[in-house]
C-alpha positions as CSV (number, residue, x, y, z in Angstrom):
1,X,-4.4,-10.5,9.0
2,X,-1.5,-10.9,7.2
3,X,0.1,-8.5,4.6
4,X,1.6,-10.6,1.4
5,X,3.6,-9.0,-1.4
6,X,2.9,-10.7,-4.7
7,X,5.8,-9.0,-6.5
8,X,4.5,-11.1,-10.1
9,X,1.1,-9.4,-9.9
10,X,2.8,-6.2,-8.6
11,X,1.0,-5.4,-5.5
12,X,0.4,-6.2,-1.5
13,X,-2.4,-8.2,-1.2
14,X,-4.4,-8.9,2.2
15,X,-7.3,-11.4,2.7
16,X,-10.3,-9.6,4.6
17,X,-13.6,-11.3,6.2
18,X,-14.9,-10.4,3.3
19,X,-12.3,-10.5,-0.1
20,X,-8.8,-9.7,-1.0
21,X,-7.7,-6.1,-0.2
22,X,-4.6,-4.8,-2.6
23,X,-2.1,-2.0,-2.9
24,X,-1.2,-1.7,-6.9
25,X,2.5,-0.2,-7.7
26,X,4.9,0.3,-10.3
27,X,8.5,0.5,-10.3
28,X,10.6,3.3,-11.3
29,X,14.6,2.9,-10.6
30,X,14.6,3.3,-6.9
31,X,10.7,4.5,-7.0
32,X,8.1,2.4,-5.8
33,X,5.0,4.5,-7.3
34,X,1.5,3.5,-5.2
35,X,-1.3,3.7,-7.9
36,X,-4.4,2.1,-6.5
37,X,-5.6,1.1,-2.9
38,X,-9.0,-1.5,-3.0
39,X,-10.3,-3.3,0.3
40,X,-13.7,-5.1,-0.5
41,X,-16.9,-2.8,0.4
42,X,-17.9,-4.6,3.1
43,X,-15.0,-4.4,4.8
44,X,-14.5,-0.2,4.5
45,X,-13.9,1.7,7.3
46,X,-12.6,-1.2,9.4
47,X,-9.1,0.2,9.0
48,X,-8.0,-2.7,6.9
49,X,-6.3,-0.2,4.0
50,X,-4.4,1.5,6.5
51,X,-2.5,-2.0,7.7
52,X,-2.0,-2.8,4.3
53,X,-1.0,0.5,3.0
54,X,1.2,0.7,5.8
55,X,2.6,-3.0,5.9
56,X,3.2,-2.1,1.9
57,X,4.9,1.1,2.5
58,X,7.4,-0.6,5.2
59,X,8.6,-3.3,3.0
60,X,9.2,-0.9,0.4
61,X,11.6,1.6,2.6
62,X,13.0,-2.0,4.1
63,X,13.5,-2.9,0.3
64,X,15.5,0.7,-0.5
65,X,12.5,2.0,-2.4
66,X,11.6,5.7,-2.1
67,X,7.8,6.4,-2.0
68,X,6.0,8.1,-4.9
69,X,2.2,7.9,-3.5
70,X,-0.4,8.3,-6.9
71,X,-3.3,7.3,-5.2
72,X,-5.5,9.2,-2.9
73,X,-5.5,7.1,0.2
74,X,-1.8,6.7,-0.2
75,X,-1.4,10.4,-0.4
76,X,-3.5,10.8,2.8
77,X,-1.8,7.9,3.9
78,X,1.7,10.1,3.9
79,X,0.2,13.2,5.0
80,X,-0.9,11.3,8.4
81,X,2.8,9.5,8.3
82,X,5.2,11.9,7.2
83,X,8.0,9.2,8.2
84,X,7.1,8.1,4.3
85,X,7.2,11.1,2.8
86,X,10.3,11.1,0.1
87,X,9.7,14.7,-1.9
């Protein structure tokens, strides 16, 4: 599954088996604040928000972004990959 970035709609976006699966951010300066994760509820626990929170958090870093996580998978997210932690 591929990882899109819809900049215009402000989020990644991934299609599942069963819907569309998004990572909702704002932009801050040089702040890329994550503010909502959502993968469909039939596809939970397959490990889909962790590609797409991880694909998102890549092309932000590539991009020059620092991470500001503001969700709670994010934040759990960065706790499991400290590599994205910018405090």
């Amino acid at each position: 599954m591929t990882v899109r970035h819809n900049a215009a709609a402000h989020r990644y976006e991934m299609d599942t088996d069963s819907g569309l699966a998004v990572a909702v951010y704002g932009e801050q300066g040089d702040r890329m604040i994550f503010t909502h994760t959502e993968v469909p509820r039939a596809d939970e626990g397959k490990g889909f928000a962790s590609r797409l929170v991880g694909a998102a958090l890549a092309d932000a870093r590539k991009r020059g972004f620092k991470i500001v996580p503001a969700c709670s998978f994010v934040v759990a997210y960065v706790r499991r990959h400290p590599e994205y932690d910018d405090r």
